[in-house]
TIMI-2910 file (N, C-alpha, C, CB; in pm, 1 decimal, decimal comma, always signed):
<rs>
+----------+----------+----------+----------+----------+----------+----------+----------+----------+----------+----------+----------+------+
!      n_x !      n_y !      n_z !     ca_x !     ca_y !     ca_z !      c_x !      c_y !      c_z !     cb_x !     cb_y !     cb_z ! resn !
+----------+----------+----------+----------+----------+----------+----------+----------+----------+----------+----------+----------+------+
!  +1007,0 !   +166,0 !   -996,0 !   +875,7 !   +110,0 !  -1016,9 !   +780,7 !   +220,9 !  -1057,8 !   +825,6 !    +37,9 !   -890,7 !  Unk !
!   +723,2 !   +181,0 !  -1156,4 !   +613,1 !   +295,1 !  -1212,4 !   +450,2 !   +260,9 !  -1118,7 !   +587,3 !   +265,2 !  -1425,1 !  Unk !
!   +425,7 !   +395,7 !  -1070,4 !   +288,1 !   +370,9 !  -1027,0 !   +202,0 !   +421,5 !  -1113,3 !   +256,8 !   +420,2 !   -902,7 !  Unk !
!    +71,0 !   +383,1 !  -1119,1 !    -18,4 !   +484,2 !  -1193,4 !    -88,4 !   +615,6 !  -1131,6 !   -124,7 !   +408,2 !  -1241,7 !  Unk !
!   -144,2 !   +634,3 !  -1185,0 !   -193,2 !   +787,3 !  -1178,8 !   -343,5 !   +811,1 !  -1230,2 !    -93,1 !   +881,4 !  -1274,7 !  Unk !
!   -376,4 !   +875,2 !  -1153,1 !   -521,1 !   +908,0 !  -1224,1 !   -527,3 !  +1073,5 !  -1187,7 !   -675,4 !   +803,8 !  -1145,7 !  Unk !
!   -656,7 !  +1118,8 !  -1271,5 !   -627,8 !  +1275,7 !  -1273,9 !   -705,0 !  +1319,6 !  -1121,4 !   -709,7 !  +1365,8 !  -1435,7 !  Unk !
!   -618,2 !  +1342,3 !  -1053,5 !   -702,8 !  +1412,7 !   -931,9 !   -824,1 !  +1477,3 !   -893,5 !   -655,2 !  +1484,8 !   -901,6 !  Unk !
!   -834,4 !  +1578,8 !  -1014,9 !   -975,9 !  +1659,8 !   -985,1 !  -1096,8 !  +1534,9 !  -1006,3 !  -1002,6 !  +1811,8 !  -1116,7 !  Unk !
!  -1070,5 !  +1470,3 !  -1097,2 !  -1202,9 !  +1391,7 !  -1140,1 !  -1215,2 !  +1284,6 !  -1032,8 !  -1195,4 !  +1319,0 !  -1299,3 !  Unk !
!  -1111,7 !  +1233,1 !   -904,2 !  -1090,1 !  +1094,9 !   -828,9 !  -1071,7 !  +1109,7 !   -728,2 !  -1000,1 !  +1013,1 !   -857,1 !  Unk !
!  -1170,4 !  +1261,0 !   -651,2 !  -1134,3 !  +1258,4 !   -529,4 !  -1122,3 !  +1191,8 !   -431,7 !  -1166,2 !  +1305,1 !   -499,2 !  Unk !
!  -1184,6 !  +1076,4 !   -437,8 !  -1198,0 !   +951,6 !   -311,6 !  -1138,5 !   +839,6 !   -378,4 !  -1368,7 !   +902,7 !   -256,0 !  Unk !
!  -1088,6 !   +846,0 !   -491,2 !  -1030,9 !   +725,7 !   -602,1 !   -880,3 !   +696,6 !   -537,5 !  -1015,4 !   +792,2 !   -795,7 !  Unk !
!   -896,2 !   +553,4 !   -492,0 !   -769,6 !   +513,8 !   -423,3 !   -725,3 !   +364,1 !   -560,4 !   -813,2 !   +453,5 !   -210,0 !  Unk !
!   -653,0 !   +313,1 !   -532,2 !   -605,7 !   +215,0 !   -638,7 !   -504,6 !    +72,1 !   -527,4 !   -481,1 !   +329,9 !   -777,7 !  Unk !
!   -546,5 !    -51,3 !   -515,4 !   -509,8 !   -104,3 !   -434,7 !   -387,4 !   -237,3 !   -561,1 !   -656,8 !   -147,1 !   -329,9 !  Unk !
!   -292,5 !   -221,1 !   -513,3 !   -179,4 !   -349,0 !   -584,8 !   -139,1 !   -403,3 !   -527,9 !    -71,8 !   -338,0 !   -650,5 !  Unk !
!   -137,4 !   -502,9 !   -539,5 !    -63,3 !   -636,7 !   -522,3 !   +121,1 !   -629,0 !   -555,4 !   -145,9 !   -749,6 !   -641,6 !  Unk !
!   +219,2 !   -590,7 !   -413,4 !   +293,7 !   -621,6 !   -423,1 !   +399,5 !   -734,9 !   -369,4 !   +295,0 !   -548,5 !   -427,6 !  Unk !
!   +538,9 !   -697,6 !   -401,7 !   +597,6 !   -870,4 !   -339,3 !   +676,4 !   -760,3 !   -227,3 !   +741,1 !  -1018,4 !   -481,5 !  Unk !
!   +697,4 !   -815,9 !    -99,0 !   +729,6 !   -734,9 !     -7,3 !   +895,8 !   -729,6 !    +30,8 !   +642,9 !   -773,6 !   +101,7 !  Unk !
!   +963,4 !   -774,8 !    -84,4 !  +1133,6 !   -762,7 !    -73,8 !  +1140,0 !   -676,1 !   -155,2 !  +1237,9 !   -883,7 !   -109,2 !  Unk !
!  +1008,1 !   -610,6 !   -247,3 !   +990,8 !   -523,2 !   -363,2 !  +1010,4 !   -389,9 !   -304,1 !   +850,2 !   -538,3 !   -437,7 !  Unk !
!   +897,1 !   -395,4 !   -221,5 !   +846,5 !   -264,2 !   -154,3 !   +973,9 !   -214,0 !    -34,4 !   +676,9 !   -302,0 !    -68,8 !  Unk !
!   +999,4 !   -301,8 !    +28,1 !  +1113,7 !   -283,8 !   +155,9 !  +1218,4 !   -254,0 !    +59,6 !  +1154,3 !   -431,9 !   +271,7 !  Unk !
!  +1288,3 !   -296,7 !    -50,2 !  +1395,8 !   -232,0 !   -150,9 !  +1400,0 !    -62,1 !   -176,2 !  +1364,3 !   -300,4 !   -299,3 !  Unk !
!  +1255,3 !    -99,9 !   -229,8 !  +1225,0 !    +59,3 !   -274,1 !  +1240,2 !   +131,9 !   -160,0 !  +1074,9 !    +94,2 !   -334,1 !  Unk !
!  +1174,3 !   +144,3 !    -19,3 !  +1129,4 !   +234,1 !    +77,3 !  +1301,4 !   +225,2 !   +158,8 !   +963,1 !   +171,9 !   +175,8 !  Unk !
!  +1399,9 !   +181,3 !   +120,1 !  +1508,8 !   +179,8 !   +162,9 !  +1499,1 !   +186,9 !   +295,1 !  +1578,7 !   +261,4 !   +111,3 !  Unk !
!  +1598,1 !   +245,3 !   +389,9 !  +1606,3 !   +286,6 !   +522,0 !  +1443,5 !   +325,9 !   +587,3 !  +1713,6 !   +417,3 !   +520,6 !  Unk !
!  +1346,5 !   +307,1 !   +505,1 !  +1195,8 !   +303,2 !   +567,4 !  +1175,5 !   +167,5 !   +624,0 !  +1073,1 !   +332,0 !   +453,5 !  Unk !
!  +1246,8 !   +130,6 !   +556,5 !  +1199,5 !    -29,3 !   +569,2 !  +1217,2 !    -87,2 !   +706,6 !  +1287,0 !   -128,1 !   +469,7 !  Unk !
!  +1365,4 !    -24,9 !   +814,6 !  +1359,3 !    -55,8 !   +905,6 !  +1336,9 !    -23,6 !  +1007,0 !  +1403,2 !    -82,4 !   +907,6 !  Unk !
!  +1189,4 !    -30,8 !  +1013,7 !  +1119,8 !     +1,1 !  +1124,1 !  +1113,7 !   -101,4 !  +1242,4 !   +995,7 !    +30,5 !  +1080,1 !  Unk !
!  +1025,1 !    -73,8 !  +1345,2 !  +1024,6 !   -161,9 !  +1513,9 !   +879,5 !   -150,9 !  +1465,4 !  +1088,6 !    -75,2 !  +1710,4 !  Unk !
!   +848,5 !   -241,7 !  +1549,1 !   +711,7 !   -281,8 !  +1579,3 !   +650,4 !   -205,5 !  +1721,4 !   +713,8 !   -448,3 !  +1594,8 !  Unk !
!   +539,1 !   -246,5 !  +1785,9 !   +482,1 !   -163,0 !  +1936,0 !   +580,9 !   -164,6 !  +2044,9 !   +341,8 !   -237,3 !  +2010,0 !  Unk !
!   +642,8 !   -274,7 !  +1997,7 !   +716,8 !   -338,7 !  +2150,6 !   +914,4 !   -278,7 !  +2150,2 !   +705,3 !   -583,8 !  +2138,2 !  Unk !
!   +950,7 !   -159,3 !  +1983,1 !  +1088,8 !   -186,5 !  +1970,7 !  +1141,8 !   -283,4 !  +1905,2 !  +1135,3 !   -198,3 !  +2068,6 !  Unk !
!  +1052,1 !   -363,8 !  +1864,3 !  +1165,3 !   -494,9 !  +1853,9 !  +1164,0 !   -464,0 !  +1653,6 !  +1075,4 !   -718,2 !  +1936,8 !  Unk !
!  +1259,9 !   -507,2 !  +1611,1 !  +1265,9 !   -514,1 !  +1442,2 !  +1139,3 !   -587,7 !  +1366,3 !  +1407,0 !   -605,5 !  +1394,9 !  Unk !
!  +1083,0 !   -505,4 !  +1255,2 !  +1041,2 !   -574,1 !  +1199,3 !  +1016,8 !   -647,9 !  +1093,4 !  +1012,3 !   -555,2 !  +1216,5 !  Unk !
!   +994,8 !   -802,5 !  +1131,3 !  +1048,9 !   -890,5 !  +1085,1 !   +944,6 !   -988,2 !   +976,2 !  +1106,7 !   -950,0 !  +1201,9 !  Unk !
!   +979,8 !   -967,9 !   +851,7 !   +880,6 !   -999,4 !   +754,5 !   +911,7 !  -1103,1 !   +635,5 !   +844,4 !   -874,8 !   +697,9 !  Unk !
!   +868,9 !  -1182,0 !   +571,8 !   +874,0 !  -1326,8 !   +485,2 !   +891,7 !  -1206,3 !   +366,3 !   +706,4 !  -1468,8 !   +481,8 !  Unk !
!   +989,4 !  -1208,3 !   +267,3 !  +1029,7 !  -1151,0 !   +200,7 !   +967,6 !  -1166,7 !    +18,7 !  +1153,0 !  -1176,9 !   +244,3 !  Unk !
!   +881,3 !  -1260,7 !    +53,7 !   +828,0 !  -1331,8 !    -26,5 !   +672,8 !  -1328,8 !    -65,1 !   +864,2 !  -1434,2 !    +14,2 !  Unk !
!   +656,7 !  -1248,0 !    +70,5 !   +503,8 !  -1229,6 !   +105,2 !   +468,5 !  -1132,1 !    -11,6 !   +468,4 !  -1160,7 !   +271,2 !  Unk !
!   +359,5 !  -1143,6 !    -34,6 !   +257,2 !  -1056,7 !   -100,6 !   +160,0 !   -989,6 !     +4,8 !   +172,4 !  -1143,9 !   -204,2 !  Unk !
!   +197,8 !   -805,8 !     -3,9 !   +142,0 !   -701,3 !    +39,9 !    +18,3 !   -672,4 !    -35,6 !   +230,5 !   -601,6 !    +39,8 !  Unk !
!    -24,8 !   -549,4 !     -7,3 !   -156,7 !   -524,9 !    -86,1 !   -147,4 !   -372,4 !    -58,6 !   -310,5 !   -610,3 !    -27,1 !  Unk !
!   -108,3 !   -243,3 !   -109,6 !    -83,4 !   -110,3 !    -96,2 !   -179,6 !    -34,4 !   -116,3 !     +4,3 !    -71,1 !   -163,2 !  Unk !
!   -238,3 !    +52,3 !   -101,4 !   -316,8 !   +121,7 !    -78,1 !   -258,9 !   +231,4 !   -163,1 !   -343,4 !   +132,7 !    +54,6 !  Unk !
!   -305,6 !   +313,7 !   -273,1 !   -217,2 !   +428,1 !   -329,1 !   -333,8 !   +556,5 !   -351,4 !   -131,1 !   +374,2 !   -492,8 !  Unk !
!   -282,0 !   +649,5 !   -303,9 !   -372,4 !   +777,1 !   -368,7 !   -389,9 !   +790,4 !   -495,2 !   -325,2 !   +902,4 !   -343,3 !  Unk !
!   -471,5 !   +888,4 !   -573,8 !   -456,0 !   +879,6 !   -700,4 !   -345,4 !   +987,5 !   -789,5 !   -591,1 !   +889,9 !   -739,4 !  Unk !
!   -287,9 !  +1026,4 !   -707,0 !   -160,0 !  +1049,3 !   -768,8 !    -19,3 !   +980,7 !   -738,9 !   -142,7 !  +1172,4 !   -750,3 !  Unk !
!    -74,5 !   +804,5 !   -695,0 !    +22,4 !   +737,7 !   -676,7 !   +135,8 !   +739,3 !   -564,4 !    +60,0 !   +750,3 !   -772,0 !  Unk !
!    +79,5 !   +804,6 !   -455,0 !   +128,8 !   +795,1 !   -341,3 !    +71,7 !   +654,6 !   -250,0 !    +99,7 !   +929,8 !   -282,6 !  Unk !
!   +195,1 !   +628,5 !   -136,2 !   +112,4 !   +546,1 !    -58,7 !    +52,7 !   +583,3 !    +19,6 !   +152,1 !   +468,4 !    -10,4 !  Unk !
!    -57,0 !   +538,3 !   +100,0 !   -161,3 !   +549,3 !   +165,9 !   -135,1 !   +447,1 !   +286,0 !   -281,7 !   +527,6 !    +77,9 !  Unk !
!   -132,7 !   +329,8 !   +233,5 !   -119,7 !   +171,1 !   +335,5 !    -53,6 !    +68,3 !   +294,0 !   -247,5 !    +94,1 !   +362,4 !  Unk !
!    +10,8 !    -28,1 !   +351,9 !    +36,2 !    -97,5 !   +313,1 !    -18,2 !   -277,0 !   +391,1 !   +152,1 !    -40,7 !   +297,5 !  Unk !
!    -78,9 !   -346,6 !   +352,1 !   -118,7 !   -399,8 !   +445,2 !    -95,9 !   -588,2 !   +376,9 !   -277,0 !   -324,7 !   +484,2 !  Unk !
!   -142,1 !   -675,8 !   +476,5 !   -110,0 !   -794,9 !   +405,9 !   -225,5 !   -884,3 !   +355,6 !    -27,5 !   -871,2 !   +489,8 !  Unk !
!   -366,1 !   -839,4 !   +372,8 !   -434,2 !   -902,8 !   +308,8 !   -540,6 !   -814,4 !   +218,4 !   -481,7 !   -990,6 !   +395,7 !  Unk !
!   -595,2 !   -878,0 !   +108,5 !   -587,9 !   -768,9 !     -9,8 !   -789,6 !   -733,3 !    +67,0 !   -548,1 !   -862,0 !   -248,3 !  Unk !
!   -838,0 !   -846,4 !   +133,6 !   -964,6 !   -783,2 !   +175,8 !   -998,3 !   -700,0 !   +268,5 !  -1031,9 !   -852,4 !   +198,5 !  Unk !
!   -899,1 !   -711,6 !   +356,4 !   -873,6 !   -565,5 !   +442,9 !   -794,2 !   -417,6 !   +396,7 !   -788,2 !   -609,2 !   +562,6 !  Unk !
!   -707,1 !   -441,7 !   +265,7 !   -673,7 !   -335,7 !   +218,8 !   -804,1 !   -259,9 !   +156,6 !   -566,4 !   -364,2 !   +130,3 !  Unk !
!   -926,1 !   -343,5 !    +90,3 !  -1053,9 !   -277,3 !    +25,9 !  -1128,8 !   -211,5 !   +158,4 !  -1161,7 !   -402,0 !    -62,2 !  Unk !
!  -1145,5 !   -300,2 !   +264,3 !  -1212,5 !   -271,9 !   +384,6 !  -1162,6 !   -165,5 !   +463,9 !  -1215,9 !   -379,3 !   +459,8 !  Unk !
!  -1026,1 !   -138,8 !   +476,6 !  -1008,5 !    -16,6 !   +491,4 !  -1019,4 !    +93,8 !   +408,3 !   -923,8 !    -14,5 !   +525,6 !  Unk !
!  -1023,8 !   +118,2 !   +311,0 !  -1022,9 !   +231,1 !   +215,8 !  -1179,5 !   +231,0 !   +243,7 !   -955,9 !   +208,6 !    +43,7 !  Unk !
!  -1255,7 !   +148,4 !   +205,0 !  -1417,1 !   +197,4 !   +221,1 !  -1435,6 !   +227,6 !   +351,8 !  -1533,3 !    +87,7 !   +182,7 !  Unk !
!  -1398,9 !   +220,3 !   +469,7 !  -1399,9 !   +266,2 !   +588,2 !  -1370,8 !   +410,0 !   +639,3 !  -1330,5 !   +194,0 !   +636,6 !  Unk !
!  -1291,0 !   +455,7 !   +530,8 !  -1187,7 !   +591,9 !   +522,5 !  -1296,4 !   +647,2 !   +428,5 !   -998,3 !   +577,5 !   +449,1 !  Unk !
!  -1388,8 !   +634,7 !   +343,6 !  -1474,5 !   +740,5 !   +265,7 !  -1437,8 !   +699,6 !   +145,4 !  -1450,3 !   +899,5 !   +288,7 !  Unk !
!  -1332,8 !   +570,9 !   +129,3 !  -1254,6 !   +623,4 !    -33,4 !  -1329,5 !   +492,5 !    -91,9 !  -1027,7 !   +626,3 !    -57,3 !  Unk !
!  -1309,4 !   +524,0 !   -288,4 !  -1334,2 !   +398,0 !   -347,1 !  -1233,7 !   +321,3 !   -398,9 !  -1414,4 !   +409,8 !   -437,4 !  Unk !
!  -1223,5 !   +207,0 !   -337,6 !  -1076,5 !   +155,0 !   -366,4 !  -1145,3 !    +79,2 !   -569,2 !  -1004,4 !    -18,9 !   -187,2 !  Unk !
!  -1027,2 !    +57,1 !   -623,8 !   -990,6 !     -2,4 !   -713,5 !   -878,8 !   -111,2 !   -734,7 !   -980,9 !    +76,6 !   -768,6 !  Unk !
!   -848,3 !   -192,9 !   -840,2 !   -784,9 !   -288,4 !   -824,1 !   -652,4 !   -275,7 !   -949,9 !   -889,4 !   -408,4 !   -825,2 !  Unk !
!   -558,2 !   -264,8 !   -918,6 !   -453,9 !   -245,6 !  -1026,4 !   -386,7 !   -370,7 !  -1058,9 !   -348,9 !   -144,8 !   -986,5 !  Unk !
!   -360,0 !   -445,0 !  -1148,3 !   -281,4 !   -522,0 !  -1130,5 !    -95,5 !   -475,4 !  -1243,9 !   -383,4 !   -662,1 !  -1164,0 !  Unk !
+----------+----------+----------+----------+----------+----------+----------+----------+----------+----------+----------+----------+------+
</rs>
């Protein structure tokens, strides 16, 4: 999967928020993917769902979260200016 990129020096607080499908992201992040939740237990997710990622501007992740108005609400909370990629 190609992420984008923006030039760092000019985007210091420039975050970029996408819309992904979450059998997408758990593929990619391989053996990340299986994580526990607070309690140990597996976690267990609709494969179908649409995430909302949080990316630095050199296309790293940042967050990954499931609704796209708390992915903006956190980044402006953190200092950053989120943007919208599709």
């Amino acid at each position: 999967m190609k992420h984008e990129t923006f030039n760092v020096a000019t985007a210091q607080n420039l975050v970029y928020i996408k819309a992904e499908r979450a059998k997408d992201l758990a593929a990619e992040m391989g053996a990340q993917a299986n994580v526990t939740d607070d309690d140990g237990k597996p976690f267990d997710f609709d494969p179908d769902a649409i995430w909302y990622v949080v990316h630095a501007a050199d296309g790293s992740r940042i967050a990954i979260l499931d609704d796209r108005d708390t992915a903006f609400a956190a980044a402006r909370a953190n200092s950053l200016d989120p943007v919208s990629v599709h």
